[in-house]
N, C-alpha and C positions, 0 to 999 in steps of 0.2 A: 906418752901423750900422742894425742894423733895431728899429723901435719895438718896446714889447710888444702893442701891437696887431697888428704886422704879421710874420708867423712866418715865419720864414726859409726857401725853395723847399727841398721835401721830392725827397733825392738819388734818383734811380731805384733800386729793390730789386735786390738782386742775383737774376740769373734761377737758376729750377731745372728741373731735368728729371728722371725718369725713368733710371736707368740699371740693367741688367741683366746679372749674371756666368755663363754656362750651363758649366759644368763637367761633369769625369767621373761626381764623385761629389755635387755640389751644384751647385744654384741657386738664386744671392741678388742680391739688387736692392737700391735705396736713392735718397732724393734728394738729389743733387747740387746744390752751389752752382758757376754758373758764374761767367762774369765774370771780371773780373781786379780785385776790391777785395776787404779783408779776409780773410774766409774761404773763399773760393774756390778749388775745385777739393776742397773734403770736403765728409761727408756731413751731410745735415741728420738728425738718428738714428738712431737704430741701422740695421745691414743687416738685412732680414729673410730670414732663408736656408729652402730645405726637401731635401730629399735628391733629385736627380736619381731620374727614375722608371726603373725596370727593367724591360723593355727598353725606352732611352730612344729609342721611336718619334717621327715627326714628331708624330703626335696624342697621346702623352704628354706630350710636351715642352711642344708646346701647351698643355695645358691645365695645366700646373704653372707656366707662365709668367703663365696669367693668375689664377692663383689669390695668385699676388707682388704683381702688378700690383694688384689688388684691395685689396689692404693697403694698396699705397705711398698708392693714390689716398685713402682714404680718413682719412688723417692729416692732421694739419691745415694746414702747411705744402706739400702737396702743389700742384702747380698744376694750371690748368683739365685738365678729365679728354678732352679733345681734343688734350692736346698729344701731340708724338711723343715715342716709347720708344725707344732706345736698346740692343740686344741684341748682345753678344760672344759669338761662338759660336766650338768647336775644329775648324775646315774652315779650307779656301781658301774663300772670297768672293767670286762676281765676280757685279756686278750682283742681286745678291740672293739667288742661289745654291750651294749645297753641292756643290765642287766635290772634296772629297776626304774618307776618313772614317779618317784613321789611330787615332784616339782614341775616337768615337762609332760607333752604330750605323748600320750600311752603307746600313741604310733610305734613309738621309738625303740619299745621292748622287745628285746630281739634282734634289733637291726645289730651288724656291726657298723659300727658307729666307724673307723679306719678306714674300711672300701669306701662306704660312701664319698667320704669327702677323697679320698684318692682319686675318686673318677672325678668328685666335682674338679678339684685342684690338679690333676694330670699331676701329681709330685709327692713322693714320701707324705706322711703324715701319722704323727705322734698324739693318741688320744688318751687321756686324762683324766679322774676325778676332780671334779674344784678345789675340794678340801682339801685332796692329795696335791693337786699342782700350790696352792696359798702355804701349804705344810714345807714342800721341796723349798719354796721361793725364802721365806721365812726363816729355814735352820740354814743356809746356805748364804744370803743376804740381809736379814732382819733379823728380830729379836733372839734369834735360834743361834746365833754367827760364833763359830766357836765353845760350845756347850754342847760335854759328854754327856755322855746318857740318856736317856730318854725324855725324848721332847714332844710335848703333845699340843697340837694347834688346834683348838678349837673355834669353831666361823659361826656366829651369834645373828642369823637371820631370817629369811622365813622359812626355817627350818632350822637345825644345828647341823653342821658337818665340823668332819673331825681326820686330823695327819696325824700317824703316828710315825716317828722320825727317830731310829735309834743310832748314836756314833753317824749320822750323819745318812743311813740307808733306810729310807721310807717301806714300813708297813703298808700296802697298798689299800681302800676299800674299809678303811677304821669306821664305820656306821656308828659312832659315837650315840648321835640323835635316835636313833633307833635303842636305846636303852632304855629299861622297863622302870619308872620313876611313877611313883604314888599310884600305881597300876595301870597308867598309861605311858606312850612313845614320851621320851624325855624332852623331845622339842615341841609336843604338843602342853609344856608346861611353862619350858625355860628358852623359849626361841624369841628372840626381840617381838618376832609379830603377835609371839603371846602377849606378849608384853603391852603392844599396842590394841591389839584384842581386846583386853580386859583392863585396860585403861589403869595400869597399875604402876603408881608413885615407884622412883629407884628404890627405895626402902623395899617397898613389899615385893618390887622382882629379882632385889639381893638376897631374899630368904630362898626364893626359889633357885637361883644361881648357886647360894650355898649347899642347897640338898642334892641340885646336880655336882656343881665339880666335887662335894664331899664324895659323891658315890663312885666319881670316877678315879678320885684318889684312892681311895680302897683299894680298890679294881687291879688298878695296873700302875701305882708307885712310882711316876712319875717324878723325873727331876726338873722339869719345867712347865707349866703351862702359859700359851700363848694364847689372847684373844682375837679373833680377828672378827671380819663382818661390819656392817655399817656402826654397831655403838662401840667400836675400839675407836673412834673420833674420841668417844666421851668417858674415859676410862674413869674419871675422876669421881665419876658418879653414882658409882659400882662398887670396882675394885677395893676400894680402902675401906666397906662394909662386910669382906668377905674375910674369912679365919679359918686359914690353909696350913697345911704343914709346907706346903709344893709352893713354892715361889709360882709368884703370877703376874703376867705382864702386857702389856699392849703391844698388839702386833705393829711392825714399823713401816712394815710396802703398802700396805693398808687396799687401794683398791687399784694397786698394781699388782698384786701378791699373783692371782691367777693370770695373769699374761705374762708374768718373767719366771714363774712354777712352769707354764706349760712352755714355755722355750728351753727349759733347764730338763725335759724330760725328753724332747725332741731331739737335746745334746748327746743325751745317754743314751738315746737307742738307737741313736742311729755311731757311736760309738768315737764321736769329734773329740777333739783333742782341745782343754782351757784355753 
């Protein structure tokens, strides 16, 4: 036992980071608890979100990222304003670059999406797929939390995006949506906004549901699928329609998933310690 003179070794903090969600229509950041004790894997207060700028240029984006940034840093739980940032952006990713613009402005093709915001942010910076940061956030914190094998997170919205997560290390760039479904792109069939599109009853877009994830179970044999994206609110609605071999589940960080994914990638590359 320890005297009252002698205070008992004070546990290490759980670390935070920076983490940033770049949307169609918004962009919101927050701090993230890492680690794996307690509270870990949510946010330390609120998100502070502001509207994606129109047209969201490289240099709009830019500077709307560091106008987040500014806030996060300056609260008080924040950490040192040198550590790296964390960004989920809606491209392919490779190597820091914008390799695709189905959802964003075309500008962006091309750019490396890393420099940029390093010069806007003067600081490391860690960029990300959405689906791949919702993917990391998910098998690490949410429905994923403990489950071997191959985990697949699929984000159900105006588009499909797709994590492919195996033993716990992410497939980068899973284009799930882009899969070839009744002769067109599969999220031109089975994407919520299809859904809203074509004004179609849960019934008739759980058929559609079922033709996509059947195809995807084929494919790649899957020992989980997670849904994520604005209708994993409504799983009840859906899911108990569909007739899987692959377990399937609602995602649980919901529209945290890409701000505690893109801090959880920031962790790894820049090489931090839980």
């Amino acid at each position: 036992m320890f005297s009252s003179a002698t205070p008992p070794p004070r546990q290490p903090s759980t670390p935070t980071l920076l983490g940033v969600d770049i949307g169609g229509t918004g962009m919101k950041g927050g701090l993230v608890r890492l680690g794996n004790r307690g509270k870990s894997g949510s946010l330390r207060g609120d998100r502070f979100r502001l509207p994606t700028p129109q047209p969201a240029t490289p240099d709009t984006v830019a500077r709307t990222l560091a106008q987040i940034v500014s806030e996060l840093d300056h609260r008080p739980k924040a950490p040192a304003q040198d550590c790296p940032v964390g960004v989920c952006f809606p491209s392919i990713v490779k190597n820091g670059a914008c390799l695709s613009a189905n959802n964003i402005d075309h500008s962006w093709v091309g750019t490396n999406i890393q420099e940029r915001f390093e010069e806007a942010l003067g600081r490391p910076v860690t960029v990300v797929n959405d689906a791949d940061s919702a993917g990391l956030a998910e098998a690490r914190y949410g429905a994923g939390q403990g489950v071997s094998g191959l985990v697949l997170v699929i984000t159900l919205g105006t588009g499909i995006g797709g994590a492919m997560v195996h033993e716990g290390v992410l497939v980068p760039n899973f284009e799930v949506g882009s899969l070839e479904l009744d002769g067109v792109m599969a999220e031109a069939r089975a994407s919520a906004k299809a859904r809203e599109r074509e004004d179609l009853s849960w019934p008739e877009y759980a058929v559609r549901l079922q033709r996509f994830f059947s195809h995807v179970e084929r494919i790649f044999s899957p020992d989980l699928f997670i849904v994520g994206g604005g209708i994993s609110k409504r799983p009840d609605d859906y899911l108990p329609l569909l007739d899987l071999n692959t377990p399937i589940v609602p995602a649980q960080l919901k529209n945290n998933a890409g701000i505690v994914g893109a801090a959880l990638a920031a962790q790894s590359e820049a090489g931090l310690p839980d």
